[in-house]
C-alpha positions, -999 to 999 in steps of 0.1 A, spaced: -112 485 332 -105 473 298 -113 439 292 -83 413 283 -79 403 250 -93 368 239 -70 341 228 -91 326 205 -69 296 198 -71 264 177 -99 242 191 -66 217 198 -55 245 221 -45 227 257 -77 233 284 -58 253 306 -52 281 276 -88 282 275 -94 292 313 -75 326 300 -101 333 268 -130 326 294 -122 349 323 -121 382 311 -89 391 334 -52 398 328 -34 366 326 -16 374 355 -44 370 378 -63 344 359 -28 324 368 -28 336 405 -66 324 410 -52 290 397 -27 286 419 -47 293 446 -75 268 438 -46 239 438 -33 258 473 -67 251 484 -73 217 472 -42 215 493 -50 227 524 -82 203 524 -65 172 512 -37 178 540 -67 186 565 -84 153 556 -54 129 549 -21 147 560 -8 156 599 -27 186 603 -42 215 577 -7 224 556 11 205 567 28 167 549 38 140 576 71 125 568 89 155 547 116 174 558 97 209 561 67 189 571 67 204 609 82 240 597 63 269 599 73 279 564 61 247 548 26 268 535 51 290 524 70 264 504 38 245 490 22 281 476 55 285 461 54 254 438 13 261 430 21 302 420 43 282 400 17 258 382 -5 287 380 21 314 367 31 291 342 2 286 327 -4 326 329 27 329 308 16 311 283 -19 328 277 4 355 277 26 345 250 -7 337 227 -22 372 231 12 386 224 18 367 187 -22 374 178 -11 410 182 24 408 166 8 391 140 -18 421 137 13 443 133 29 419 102 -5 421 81 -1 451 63 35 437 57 28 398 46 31 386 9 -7 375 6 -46 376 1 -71 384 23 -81 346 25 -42 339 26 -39 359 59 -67 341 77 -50 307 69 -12 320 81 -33 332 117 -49 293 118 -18 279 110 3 302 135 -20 289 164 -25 252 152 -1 226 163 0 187 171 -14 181 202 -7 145 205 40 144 205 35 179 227 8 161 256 33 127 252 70 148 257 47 164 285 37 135 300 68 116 300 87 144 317 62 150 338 57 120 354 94 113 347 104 140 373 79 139 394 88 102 405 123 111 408 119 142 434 92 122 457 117 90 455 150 111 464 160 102 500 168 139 510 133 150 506 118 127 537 128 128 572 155 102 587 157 97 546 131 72 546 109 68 515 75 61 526 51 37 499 31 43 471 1 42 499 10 72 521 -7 105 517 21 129 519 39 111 487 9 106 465 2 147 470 38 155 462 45 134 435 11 146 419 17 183 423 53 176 410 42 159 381 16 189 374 45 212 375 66 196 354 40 185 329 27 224 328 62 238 324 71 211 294 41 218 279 44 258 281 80 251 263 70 232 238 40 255 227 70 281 228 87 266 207 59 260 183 48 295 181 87 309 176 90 282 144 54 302 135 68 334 135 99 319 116 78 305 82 59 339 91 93 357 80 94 343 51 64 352 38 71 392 49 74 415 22 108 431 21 109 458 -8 132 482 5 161 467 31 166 501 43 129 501 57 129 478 91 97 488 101 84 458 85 107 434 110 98 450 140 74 427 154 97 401 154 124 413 173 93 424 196 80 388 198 118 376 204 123 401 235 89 394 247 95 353 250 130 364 269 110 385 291 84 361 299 105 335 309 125 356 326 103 363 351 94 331 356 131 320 367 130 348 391 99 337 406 115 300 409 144 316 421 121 318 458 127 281 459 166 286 465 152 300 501 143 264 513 166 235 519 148 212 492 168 203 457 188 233 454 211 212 430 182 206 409 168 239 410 206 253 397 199 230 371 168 242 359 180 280 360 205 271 336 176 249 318 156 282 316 185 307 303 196 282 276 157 282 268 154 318 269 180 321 243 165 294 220 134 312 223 147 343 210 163 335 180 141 312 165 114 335 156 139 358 141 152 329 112 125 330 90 128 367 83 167 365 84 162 343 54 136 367 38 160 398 42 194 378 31 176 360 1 166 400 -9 197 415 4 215 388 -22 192 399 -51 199 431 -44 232 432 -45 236 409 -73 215 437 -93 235 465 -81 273 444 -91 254 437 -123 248 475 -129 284 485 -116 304 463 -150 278 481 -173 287 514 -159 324 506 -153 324 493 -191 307 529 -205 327 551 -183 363 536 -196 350 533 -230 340 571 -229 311 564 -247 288 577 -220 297 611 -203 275 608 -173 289 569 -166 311 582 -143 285 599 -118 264 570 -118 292 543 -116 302 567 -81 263 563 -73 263 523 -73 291 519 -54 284 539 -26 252 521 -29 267 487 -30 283 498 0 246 508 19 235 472 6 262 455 24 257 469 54 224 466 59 221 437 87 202 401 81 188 399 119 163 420 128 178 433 156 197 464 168 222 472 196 192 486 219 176 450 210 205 433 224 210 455 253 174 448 263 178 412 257 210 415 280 189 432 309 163 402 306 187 382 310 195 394 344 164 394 355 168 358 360 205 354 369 205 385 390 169 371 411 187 337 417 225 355 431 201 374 453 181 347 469 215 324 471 228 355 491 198 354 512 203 319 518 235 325 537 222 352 552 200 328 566 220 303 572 249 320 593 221 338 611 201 307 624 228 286 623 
């Protein structure tokens, strides 16, 4: 089996990026064996501290049998997350391998646009992450719902300190994960602008972006399917409708911002271009009434119809298979949520 591909990121690159470059594994598991060391850490901590091995005195699924299920759920999610993320680093190190013949610079040049693509301020993305983090996590272990008889316990009691710690890990993870989105997509935007565009008929040059844009839809895509499994329990589904919507709007955001920077690129030469080309039509408009040039007339024809080419050509780098595909991604999130909602009732008017 091929080995994965390193990361190889900044040296402020978060710790748990850096699991990914050591273990030579697909992300994918590299995330699963994650979430299975927390699931672990779990099962001993309850074993030690809680009612029984799994299991959380005081919560409402505490004495289900589905309450391993439910906990596993939230570290797959801890661990996927993270997995995503790898994920979305090996992906621009290889889009960016695709833009090299195509970027406006040196040798020495490149090497400094692949730091700068992968460097970014640690310190405002670990604080956002930490405020939400810890932000969220005290708000789901203090909601009344979440404990039986809706009795908060204290600060003291096992089964709280777990969940507001494993809550706060998710939600610092997942803030963290968005925010290095984010970072990468404004990347790949000043990337754009430094693509060489010399003819705007040629779009091989903007493929990778529209391949970077899909692949961040993708991504994050799956993961709202995955936390679609959490619409199966009876815990925050208000919150959780919340956070779908959270992820699509995110999705989006994450699509077009890569794709900016080399809008610019192709409108600033698609401007040029055309500004050239109206230039060229008066000259030859000017010969060909004055009759002082006999072929004016053939190649006033030509610049128009080439004008017209110009015109069309479009600024995003996108086409109508792009959008369809973006459109089925899409889906894959809304579609995994309607499903396990319908399997809730199902459920429901079955036990019920």
């Amino acid at each position: 089996m091929a080995s994965a591909p390193q990361i190889q990121l900044h040296p402020s690159t978060p710790w748990g990026l850096g699991i990914f470059d050591r273990v030579r594994l697909p992300a994918f598991w590299v995330g699963v064996g994650i979430a299975l060391g927390v699931f672990t850490l779990y099962l001993v901590y309850t074993g030690l501290l809680g009612a029984g091995v799994g299991y959380l005195e005081g919560t409402r699924s505490g004495q289900r049998p589905w309450a391993w299920i439910a906990e596993l759920i939230q570290d797959l999610f801890i661990g996927f997350t993270l997995a995503l993320s790898a994920a979305s680093v090996r992906g621009a190190r290889r889009d960016f391998a695709d833009l090299l013949p195509h970027l406006d610079a040196g040798a020495a040049d490149r090497a400094a646009l692949e730091r700068a693509m992968l460097t970014y301020r640690r310190g405002p993305l670990v604080a956002l992450a930490l405020v939400v983090g810890a932000g969220t996590g005290f708000a789901t272990v203090t909601d009344p719902s979440l404990w039986q008889e809706g009795v908060v316990p204290g600060w003291s009691d096992p089964s709280l300190l777990w969940l507001g710690a494993r809550n706060f890990l998710n939600w610092y993870v997942v803030t963290r994960a968005m925010g290095l989105e984010l970072m990468l997509g404004l990347a790949f935007s000043r990337l754009g602008d430094r693509v060489a565009v010399p003819d705007l008929l040629d779009r091989e040059p903007l493929a990778p972006f529209g391949r970077r844009a899909l692949r961040n839809v993708f991504l994050w895509m799956l993961l709202a399917a995955f936390l679609s499994l959490t619409y199966l329990g009876d815990w925050a589904t208000d919150l959780m409708v919340l956070a779908l919507a959270w992820l699509l709007g995110f999705a989006l955001a994450a699509f077009v911002l890569p794709l900016t920077g080399i809008r610019r690129r192709v409108r600033e030469r698609k401007r040029r271009e055309l500004a050239r080309v109206r230039a060229s039509i008066a000259e030859a408009r000017v010969r060909a009434v004055s009759g002082a040039d006999g072929a004016a007339g053939g190649r006033l024809a030509d610049l128009l119809a080439w004008e017209v080419r110009v015109d069309a050509v479009h600024e995003w780098p996108i086409d109508a298979s792009t959008l369809l595909r973006l459109a089925l991604y899409l889906l894959i999130g809304l579609g995994s949520w309607l499903g396990a909602a319908f399997v809730e009732r199902l459920l429901e008017t079955a036990l019920g």
